[in-house]
C-alpha positions as CSV (number, residue, x, y, z in Angstrom):
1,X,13.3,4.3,-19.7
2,X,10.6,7.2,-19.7
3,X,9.7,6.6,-22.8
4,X,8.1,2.9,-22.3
5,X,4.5,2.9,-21.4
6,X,4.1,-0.5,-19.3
7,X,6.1,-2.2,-17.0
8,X,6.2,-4.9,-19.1
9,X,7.3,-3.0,-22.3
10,X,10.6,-2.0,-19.4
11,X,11.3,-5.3,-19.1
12,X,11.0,-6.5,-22.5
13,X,13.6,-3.7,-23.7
14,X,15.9,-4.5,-20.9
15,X,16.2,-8.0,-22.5
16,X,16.1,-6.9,-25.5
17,X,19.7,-4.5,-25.0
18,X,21.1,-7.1,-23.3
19,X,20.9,-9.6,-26.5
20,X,22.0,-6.9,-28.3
21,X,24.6,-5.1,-26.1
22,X,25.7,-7.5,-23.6
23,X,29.3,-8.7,-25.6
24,X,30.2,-5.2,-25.5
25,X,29.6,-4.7,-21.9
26,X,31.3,-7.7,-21.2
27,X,34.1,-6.9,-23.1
28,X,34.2,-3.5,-21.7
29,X,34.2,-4.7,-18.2
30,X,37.1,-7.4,-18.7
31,X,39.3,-4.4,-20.5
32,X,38.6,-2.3,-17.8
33,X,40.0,-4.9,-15.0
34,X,43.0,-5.1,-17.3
35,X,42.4,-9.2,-17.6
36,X,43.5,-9.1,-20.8
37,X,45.3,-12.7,-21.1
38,X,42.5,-15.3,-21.9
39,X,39.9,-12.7,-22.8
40,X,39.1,-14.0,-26.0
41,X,37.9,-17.7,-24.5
42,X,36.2,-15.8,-21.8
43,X,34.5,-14.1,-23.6
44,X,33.4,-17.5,-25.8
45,X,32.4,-18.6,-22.1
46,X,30.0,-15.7,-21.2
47,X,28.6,-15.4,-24.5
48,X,27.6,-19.1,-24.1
49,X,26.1,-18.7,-20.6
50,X,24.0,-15.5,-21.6
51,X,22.8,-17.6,-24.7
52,X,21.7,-20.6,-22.2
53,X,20.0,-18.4,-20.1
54,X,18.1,-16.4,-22.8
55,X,17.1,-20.4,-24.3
56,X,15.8,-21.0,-20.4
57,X,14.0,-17.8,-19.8
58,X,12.2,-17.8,-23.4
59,X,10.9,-21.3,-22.1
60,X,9.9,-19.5,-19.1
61,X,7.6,-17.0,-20.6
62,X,6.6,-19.8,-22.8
63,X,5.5,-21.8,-19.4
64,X,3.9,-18.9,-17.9
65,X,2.2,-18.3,-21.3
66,X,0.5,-21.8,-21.0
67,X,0.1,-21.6,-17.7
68,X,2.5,-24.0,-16.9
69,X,3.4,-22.7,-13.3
70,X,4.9,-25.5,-11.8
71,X,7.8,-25.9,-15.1
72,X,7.6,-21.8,-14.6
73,X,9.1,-22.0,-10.9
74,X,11.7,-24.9,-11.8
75,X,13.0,-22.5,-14.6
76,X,13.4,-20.0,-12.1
77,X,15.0,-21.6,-9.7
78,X,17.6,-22.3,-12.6
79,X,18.0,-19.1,-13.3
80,X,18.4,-17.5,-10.3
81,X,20.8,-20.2,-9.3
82,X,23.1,-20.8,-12.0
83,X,22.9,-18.0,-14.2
84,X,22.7,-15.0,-11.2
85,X,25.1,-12.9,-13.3
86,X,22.5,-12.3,-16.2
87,X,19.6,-10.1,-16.2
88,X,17.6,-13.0,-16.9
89,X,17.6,-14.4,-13.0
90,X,16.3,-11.5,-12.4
91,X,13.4,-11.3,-15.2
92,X,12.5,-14.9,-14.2
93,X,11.9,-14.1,-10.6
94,X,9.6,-11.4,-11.9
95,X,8.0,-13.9,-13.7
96,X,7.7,-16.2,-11.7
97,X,6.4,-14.0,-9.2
98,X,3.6,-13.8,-11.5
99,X,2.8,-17.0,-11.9
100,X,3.0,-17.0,-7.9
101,X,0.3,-14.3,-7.9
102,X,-1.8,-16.0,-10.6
103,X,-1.8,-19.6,-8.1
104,X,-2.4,-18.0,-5.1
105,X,0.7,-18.5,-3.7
106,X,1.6,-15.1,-2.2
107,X,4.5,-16.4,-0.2
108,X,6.1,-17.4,-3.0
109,X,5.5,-14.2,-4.9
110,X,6.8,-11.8,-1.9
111,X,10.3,-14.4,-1.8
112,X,10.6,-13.5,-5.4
113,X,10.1,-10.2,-5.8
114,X,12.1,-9.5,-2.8
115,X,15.0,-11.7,-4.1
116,X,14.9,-9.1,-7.5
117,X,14.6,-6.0,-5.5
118,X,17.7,-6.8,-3.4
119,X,19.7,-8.3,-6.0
120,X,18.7,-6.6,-9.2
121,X,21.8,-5.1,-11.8
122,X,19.3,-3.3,-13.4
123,X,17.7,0.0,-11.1
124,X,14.3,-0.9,-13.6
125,X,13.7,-4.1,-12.4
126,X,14.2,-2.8,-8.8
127,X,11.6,-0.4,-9.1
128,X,9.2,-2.8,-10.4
129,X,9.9,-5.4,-8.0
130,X,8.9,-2.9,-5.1
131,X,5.9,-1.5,-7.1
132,X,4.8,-5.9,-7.4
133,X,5.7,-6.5,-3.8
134,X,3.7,-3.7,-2.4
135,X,0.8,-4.8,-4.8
136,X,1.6,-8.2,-3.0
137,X,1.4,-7.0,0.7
138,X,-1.8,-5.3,-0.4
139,X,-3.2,-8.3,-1.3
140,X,-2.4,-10.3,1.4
141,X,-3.9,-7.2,4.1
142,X,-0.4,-5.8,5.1
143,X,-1.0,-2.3,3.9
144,X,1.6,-1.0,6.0
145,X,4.0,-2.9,5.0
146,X,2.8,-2.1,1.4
147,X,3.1,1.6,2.2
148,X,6.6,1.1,3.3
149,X,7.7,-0.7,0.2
150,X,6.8,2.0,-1.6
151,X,7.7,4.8,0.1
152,X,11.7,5.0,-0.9
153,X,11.8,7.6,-4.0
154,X,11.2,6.8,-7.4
155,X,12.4,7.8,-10.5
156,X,9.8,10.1,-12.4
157,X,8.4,7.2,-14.8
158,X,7.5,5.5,-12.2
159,X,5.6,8.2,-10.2
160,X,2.2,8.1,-11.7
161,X,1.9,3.7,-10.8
162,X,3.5,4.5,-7.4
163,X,1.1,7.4,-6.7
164,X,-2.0,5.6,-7.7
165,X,-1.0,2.6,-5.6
166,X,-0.1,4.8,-3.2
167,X,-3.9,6.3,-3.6
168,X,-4.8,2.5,-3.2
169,X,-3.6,1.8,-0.2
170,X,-4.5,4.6,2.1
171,X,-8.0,4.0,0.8
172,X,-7.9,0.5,2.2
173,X,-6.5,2.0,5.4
174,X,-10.1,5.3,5.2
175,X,-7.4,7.7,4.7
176,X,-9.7,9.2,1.9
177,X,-7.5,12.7,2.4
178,X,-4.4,11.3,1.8
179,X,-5.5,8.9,-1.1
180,X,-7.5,12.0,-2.8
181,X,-4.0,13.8,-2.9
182,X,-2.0,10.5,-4.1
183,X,-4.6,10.2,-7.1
184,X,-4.2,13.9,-7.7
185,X,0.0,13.4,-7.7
186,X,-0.8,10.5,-9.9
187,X,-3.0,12.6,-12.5
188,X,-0.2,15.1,-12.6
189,X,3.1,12.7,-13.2
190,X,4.5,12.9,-16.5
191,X,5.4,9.2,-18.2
192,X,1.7,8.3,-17.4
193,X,1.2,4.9,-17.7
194,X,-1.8,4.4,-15.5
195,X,-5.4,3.9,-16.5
196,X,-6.3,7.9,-16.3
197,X,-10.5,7.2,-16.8
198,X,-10.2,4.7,-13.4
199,X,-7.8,7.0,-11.3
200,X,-9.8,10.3,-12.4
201,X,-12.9,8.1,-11.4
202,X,-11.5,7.5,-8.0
203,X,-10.5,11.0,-7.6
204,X,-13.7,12.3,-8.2
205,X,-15.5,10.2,-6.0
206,X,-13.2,11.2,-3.1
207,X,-13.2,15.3,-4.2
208,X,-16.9,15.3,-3.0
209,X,-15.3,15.1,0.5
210,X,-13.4,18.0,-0.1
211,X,-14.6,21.4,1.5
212,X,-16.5,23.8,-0.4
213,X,-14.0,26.7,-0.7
């Protein structure tokens, strides 16, 4: 997923194959477990499912859109409770995370995002539901905890976000060292998808407290 730019272009792709690849998959997996009597109507079944889903999580992001947060968390809820199985419970607790984040509700927002970092199919939206939740715990004061979120490896896409954050957070804890040298790692990741003016801003302002060599 290197290629994609934003978070949000991630996630948009991920539904995207899914609409477009999921029979297959489905099919595949069935095949594989050799459950080959009634395969046909299942499929029918799961087909049907992954279409309800997709109809509830397009009226998701049309709620979130308008700022509908309350409809947002209900569709959510549906998701993630009767159609675990697609990516879309996942997606929605992103989502509505968002919408969490957007009212305040912080509590909220960490239940969610931890609820798609453990449960997750897709390693993607794992990643981005750490990267959210430590964003999250930042918010809210807990920088350690936000520190410790992030500090499992990530895959190179994700490393210049991550290192900025990173950057981010030992500032808030007057670590200027160690944030200098996570805005430097974040200038260097290939897959940039960081704001380089604002984190080659920050660096500079901390490389005045390097030593003169």
């Amino acid at each position: 997923m290197a290629e994609f730019e934003t978070e949000e272009q991630q996630l948009e792709a991920l539904r995207k194959w899914w609409q477009e690849n999921g029979r297959g998959v489905l099919a595949g997996v069935v095949l594989g477990l050799g459950a080959v009597a009634g395969w046909r109507g299942w499929i029918y079944y799961t087909e049907a499912r992954a279409e309800s889903a997709s109809s509830v999580y397009q009226s998701l992001m049309q709620d979130l859109s308008a700022e509908e947060f309350g409809a947002v968390a209900e569709r959510a809820d549906e998701l993630i409770q009767e159609y675990t199985a697609t990516p879309y419970a996942e997606l929605a607790a992103l989502g509505d995370a968002r919408a969490a984040v957007e009212q305040g509700d912080y509590e909220r927002a960490k239940t969610r995002l931890q609820w798609a970092r453990d449960n997750a199919n897709q390693d993607n939206i794992r990643h981005i539901a750490r990267i959210r939740l430590a964003r999250v715990f930042r918010q809210t004061g807990d920088v350690d905890q936000a520190l410790a979120t992030i500090e499992p490896e990530f895959p190179v896409a994700f490393r210049a976000a991550v290192e900025e954050l990173r950057g981010d957070l030992y500032l808030a804890k007057g670590d200027r060292d160690k944030a200098r040298e996570a805005y430097r790692e974040a200038l260097a990741a290939p897959y940039s998808s960081i704001d380089r003016g604002l984190v080659e801003m920050k660096f500079n302002d901390l490389r005045r407290d390097e030593p003169d060599s």
